[in-house]
C-alpha positions as CSV (number, residue, x, y, z in Angstrom):
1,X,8.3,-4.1,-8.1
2,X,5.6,-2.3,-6.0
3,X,5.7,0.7,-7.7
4,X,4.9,-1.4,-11.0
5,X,2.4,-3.0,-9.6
6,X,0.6,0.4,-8.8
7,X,1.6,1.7,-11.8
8,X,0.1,-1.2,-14.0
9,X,-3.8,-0.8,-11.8
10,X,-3.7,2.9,-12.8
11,X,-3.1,1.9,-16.0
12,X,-5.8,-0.9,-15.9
13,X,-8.2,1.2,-14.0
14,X,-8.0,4.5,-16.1
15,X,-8.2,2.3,-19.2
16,X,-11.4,0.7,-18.4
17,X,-13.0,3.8,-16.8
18,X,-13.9,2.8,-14.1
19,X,-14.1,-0.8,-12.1
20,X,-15.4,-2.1,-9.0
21,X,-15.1,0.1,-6.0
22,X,-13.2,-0.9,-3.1
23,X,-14.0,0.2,0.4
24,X,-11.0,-1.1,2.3
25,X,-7.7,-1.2,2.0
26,X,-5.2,-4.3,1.0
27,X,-2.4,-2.1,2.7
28,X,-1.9,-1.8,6.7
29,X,-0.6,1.9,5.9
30,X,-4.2,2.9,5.2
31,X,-7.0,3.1,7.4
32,X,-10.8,3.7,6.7
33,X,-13.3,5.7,9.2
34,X,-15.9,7.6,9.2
35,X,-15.2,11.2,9.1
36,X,-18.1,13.7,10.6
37,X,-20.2,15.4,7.9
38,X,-19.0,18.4,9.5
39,X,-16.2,19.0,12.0
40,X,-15.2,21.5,13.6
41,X,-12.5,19.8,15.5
42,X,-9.5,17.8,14.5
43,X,-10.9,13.8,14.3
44,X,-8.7,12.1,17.0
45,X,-8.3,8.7,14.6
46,X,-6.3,10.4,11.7
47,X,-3.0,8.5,10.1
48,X,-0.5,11.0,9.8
49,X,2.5,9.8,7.0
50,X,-0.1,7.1,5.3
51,X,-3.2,7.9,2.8
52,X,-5.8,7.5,4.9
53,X,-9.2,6.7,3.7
54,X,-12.1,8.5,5.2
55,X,-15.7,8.9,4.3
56,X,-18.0,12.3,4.8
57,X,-21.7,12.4,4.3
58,X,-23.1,15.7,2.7
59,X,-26.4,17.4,3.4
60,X,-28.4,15.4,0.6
61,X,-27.3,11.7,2.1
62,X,-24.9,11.5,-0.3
63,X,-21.5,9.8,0.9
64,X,-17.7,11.0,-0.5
65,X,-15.1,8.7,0.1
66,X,-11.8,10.6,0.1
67,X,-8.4,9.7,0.7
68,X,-6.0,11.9,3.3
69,X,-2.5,12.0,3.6
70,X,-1.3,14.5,6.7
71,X,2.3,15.3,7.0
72,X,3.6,13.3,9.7
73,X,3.7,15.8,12.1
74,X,0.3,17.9,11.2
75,X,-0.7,20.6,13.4
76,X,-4.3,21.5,13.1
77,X,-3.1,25.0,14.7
78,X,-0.7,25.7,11.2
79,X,-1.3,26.7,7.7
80,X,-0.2,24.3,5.2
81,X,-0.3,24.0,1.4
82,X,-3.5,21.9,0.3
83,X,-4.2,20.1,-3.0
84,X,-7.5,18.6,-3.7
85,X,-6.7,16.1,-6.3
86,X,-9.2,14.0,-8.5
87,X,-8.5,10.8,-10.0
88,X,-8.4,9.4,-13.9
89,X,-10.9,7.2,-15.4
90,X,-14.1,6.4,-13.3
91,X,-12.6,8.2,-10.5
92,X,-13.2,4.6,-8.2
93,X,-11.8,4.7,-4.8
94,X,-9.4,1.9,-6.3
95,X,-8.4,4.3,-8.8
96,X,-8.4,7.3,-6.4
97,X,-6.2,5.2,-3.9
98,X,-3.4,3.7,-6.1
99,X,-2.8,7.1,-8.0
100,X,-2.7,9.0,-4.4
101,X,0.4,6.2,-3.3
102,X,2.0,6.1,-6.7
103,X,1.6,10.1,-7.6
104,X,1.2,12.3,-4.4
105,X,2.1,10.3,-1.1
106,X,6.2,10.7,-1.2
107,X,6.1,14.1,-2.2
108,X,3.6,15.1,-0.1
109,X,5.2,14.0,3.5
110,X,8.6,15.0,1.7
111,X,7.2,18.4,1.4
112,X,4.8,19.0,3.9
113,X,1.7,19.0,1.8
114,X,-1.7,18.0,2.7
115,X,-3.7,15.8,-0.1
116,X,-7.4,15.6,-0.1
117,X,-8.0,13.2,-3.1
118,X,-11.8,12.0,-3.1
119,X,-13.7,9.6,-5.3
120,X,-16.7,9.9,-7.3
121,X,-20.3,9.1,-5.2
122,X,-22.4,6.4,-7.0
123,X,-20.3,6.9,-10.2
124,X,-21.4,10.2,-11.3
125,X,-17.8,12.1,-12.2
126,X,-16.7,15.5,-11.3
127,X,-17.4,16.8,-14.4
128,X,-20.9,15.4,-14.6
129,X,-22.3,16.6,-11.7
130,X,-20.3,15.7,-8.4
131,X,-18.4,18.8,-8.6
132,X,-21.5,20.5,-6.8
133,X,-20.5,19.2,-3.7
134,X,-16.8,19.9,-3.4
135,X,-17.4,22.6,-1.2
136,X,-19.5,21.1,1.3
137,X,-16.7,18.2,1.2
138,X,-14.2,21.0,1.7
139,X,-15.9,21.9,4.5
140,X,-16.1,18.8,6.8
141,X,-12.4,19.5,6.8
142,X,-12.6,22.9,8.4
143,X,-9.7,21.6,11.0
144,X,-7.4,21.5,7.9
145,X,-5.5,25.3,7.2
146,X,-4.9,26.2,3.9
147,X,-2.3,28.5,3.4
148,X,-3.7,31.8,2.4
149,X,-7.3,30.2,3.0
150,X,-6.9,28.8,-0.6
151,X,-6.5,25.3,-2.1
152,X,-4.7,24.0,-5.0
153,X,-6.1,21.6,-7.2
154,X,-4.3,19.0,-9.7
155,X,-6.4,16.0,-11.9
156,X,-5.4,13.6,-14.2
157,X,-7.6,12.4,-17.4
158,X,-10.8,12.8,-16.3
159,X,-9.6,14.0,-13.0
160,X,-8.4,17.1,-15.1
161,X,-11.2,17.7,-17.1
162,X,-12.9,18.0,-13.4
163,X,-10.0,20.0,-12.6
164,X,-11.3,22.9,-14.7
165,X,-14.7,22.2,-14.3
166,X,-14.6,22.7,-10.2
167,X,-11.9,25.4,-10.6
168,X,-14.0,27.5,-12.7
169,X,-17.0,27.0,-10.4
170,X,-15.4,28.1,-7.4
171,X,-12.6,30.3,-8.4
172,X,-12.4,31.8,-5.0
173,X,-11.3,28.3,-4.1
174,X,-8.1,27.8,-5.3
175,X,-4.6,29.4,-6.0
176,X,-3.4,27.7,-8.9
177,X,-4.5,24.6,-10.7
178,X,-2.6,21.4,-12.9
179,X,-3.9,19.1,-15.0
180,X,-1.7,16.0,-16.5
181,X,-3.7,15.7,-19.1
182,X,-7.0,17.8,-19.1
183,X,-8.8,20.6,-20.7
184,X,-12.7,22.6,-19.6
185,X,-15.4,21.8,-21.7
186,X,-15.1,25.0,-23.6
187,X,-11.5,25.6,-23.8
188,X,-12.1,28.5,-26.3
189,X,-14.6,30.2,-24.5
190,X,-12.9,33.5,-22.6
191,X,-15.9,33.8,-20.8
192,X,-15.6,30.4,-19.3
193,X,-11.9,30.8,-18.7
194,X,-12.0,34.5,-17.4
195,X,-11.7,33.1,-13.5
196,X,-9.0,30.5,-14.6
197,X,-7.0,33.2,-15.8
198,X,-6.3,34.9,-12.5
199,X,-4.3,32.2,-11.4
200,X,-1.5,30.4,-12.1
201,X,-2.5,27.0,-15.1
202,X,-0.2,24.5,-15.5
203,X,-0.6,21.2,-17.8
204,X,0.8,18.6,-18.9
205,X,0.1,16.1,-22.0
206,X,1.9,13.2,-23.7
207,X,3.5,14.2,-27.3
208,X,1.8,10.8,-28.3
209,X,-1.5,11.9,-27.0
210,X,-3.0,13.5,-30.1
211,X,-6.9,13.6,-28.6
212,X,-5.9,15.7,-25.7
213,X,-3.3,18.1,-27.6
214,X,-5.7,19.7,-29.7
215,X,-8.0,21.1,-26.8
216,X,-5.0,22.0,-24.4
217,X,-3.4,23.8,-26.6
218,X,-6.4,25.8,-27.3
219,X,-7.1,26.1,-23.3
220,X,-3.6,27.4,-23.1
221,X,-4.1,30.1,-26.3
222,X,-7.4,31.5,-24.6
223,X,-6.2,32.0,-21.3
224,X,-2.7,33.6,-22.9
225,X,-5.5,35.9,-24.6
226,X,-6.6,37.2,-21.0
227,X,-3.5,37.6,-19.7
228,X,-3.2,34.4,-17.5
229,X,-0.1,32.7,-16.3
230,X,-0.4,29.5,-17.9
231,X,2.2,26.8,-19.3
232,X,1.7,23.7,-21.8
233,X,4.2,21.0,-21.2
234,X,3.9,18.6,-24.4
235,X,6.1,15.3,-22.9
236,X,8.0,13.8,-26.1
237,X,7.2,10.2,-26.5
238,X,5.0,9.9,-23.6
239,X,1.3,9.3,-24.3
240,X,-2.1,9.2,-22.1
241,X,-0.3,8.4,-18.9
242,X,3.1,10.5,-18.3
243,X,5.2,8.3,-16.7
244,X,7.7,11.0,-16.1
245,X,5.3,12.4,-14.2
246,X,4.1,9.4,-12.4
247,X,6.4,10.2,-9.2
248,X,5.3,13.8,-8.6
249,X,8.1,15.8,-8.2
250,X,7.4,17.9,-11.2
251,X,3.5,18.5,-10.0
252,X,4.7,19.2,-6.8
253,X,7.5,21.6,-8.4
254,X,5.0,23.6,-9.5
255,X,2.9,23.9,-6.6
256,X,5.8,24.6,-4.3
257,X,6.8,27.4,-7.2
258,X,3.3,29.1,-7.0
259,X,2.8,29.1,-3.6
260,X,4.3,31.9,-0.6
């Protein structure tokens, strides 16, 4: 009954774009504190084994809420496998949270992933101009060990389309990258793609999606043309949301399959 209940909001949410942000949580699993705009040392009020919702203030003023989830027995000393995930629709911190609990959460702690997961400041998307600041955010997390020194990044909707938009920004970033759906801005372009093509592309779109096929099929065709390691994953009577993939394993699948 819960997980329809989270699944029915992300539906809601992504539907309307957007929605009124919420700053708290309605669940005692997760917490909200204010996280340093830069740390260099581990925050001593972290929630291991929950998603834990934090807040960072960049150089400009600007604030990022995020969500956190930390395997349960995180060691700021290890390397672990990162993902930076952005949300659907208006990318709210409602939004943000319920897909990070329904999508990520189990797999994560069942995995030993960390998930950084933020939503958009003041409503401006990260495809639209927030995507400037995802290394600074990155960076008030300096504690946090990426294995290889690289993060992976997964997105959902419009969460996808930022997906390609910060990947090709700041290739040296990221290992691989997913999107379930999403497609760049010029998914034709090899010159926009050339980065994205050194690293492992997966996505994902609903057979009854019709809107979306069209340009991630042509995203997939480009970067096959530069020699890129990429998959399209067309989900027979599924459309906008993938409920199939709605419980993670097969993002996490893929992750787990592209990284040492």
């Amino acid at each position: 009954m819960k997980r329809t209940v989270l699944l029915s909001l992300f539906v809601l949410g992504l539907a309307a774009c957007g929605g009124a942000t919420a700053t708290t949580s309605t669940t005692a699993a997760t917490s909200v504190a204010d996280a340093p705009a830069s740390s260099a040392e581990t925050p001593n009020d972290l929630s291991p084994g929950s998603i834990d919702i934090r807040t960072a203030t960049m150089t400009d003023g600007t604030v990022i809420t995020f969500g956190l989830i930390l395997p349960d027995t995180f060691d700021p000393a290890l390397e672990y496998p990162v993902l930076l995930a952005l949300p659907p629709g208006g990318q709210t911190v409602a939004l943000m949270t319920s897909v990070a609990r329904e999508t990520y959460l189990v797999e994560a702690l069942a995995r030993g992933w960390v998930v950084i997961t933020p939503a958009a400041p003041d409503g401006v998307l990260f495809f639209q101009g927030s995507e400037t600041y995802i290394p600074e955010l990155l960076d008030t997390m300096s504690w946090i060990k990426p294995v290889g020194g690289r993060y992976h990044i997964a997105g959902v909707s419009n969460g996808g389309r930022s997906t390609f938009k910060i990947a090709a920004l700041y290739p040296e970033l990221f290992a691989s990258a997913l999107t379930f759906p999403g497609y760049p801005d010029e998914p034709t372009s090899a010159q926009a793609l050339a980065d994205l093509a050194k690293i492992p592309v997966a996505m994902f779109v609903g057979g009854d999606d019709p809107g979306w096929i069209g340009p991630m099929s042509e995203t997939r065709d480009t970067l096959e043309s530069l020699g890129g390691s990429v998959t399209l994953d067309i989900r027979s009577g599924e459309g906008h949301i993938m409920r199939s993939l709605s419980d993670g394993v097969d993002i996490f699948n893929f992750f787990d399959s592209v990284t040492p």
